[in-house]
Legacy VTK file of the C-alpha trace (Angstrom):
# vtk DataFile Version 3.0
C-alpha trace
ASCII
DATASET POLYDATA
POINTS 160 float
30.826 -15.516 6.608
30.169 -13.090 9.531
31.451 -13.006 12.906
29.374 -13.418 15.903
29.358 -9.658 17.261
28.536 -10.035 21.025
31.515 -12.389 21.682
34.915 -10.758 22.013
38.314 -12.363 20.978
38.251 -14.539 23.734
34.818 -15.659 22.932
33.069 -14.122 26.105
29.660 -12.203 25.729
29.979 -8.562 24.885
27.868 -5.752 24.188
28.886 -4.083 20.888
30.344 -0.955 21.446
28.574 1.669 18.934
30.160 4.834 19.701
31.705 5.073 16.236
28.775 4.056 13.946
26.941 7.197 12.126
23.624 7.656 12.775
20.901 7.070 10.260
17.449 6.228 10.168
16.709 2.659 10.858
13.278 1.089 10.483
12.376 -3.192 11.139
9.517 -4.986 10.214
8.102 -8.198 12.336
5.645 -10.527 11.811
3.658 -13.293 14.648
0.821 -15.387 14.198
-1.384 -17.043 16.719
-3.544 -19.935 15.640
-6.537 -20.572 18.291
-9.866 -22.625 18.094
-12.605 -20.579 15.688
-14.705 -19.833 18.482
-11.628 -18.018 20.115
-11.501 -15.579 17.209
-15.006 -14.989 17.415
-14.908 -14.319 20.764
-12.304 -11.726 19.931
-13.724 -10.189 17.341
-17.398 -9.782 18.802
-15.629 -8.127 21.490
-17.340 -10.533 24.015
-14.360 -11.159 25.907
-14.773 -10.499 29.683
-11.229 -9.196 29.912
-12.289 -6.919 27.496
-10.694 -5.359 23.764
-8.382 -8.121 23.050
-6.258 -6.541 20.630
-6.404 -2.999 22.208
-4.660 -4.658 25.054
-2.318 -7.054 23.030
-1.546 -3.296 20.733
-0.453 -1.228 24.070
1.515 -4.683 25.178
3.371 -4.916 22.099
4.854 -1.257 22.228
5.535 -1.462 26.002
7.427 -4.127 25.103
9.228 -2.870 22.071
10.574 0.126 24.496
11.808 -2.719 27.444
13.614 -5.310 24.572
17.191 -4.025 26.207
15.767 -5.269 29.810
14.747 -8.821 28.090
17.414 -9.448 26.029
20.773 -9.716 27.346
23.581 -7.360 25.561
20.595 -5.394 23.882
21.049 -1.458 24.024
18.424 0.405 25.108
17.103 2.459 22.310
14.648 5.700 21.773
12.460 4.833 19.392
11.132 7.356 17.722
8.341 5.223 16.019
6.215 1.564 17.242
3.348 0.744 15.395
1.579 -3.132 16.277
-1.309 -3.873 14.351
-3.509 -7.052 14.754
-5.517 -8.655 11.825
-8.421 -11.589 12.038
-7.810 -14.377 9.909
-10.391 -16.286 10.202
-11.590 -19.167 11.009
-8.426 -19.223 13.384
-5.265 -17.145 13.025
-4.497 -13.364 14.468
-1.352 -11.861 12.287
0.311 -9.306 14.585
2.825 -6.726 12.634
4.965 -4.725 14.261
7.222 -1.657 12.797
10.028 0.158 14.970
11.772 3.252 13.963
14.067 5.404 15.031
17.035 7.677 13.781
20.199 5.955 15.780
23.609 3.787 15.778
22.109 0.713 16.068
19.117 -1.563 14.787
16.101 -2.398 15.958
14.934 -5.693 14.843
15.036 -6.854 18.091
12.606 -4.361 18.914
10.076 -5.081 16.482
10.466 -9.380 17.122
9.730 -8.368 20.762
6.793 -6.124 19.812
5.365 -9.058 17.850
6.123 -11.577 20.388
4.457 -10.144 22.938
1.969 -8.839 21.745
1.088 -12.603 20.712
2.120 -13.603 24.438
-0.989 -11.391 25.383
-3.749 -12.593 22.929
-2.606 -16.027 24.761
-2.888 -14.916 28.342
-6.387 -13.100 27.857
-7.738 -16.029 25.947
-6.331 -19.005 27.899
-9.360 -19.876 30.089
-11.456 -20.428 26.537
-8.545 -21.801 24.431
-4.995 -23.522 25.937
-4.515 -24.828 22.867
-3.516 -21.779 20.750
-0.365 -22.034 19.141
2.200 -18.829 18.643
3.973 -19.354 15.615
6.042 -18.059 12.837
8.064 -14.981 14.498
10.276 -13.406 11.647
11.850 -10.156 10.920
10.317 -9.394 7.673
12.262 -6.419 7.141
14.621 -4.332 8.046
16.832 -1.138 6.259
19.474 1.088 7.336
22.714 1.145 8.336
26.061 -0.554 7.538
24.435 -3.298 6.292
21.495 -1.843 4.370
18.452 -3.643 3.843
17.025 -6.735 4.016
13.457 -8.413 2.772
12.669 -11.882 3.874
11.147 -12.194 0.759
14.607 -11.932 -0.737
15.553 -15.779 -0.077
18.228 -14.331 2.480
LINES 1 161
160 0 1 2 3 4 5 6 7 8 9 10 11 12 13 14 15 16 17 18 19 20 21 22 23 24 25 26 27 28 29 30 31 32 33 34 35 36 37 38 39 40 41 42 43 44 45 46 47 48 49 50 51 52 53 54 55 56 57 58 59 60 61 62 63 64 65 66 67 68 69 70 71 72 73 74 75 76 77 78 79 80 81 82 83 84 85 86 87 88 89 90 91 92 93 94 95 96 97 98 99 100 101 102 103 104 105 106 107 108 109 110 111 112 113 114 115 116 117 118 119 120 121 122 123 124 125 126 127 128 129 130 131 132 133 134 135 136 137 138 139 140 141 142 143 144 145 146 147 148 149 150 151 152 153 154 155 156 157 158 159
């Protein structure tokens, strides 16, 4: 069993101290989904929203995002991420998929990163679409993915 890392011996929060860690190239994969009424995702994808391009705006939110996850999450460190890419998919009759994928060549992950990416960028189709839909539901966040360093990589798909 693993140790909680951001807790030190006395069991207070701490941020990990990566000094010593060798740099490699680090890559995470996340996945969201939004579930909304089917006229919702028309809406969206007839690009009659009055807000305007839906998931343009929920694209640009997701990789602002991804470059701010050490300002929203406590003990994060702030990272320079060499790659973010969002992308949004129709499902229809009612679900959005949002992927995300950071990158970048460092001492540290960047899962976080790419869960915030996908999270928000979820948390944006819901705020432009409210006044149609309230009902949408944001569900299923997961790191699909993610490889490099110490601990190598990992595949949801793997049963881990």
């Amino acid at each position: 069993m693993h140790e909680l890392t951001h807790l030190d011996a006395q069991g207070r929060a701490s941020m990990v101290d990566v000094t010593g860690k060798a740099a490699s190239e680090r890559e995470a994969r996340a996945r969201a989904w939004v579930r909304m009424q089917p006229a919702t995702l028309q809406l969206i994808q007839d690009q009659g929203h009055p807000k305007g391009d839906v998931f343009a705006v929920a694209r640009i939110a997701g990789i602002m995002a991804a470059k701010k996850t050490h300002e929203l999450i406590p003990l994060c460190h702030p990272l320079l991420l060499t790659g973010i890419r969002v992308e949004l998919q129709a499902l229809p009759p009612d679900r959005v998929q949002i992927t995300s994928c950071c990158r970048l060549n460092g001492n540290t992950g960047v899962e976080l990163e790419a869960m915030t990416a996908a999270s928000v960028a979820a948390l944006t189709i819901y705020d432009m679409c409210k006044a149609v839909d309230r009902g949408m539901l944001i569900e299923g966040l997961q790191l699909l993915s993610k490889q490099g360093g110490k601990s190598g990589r990992f595949s949801a798909g793997d049963g881990q």
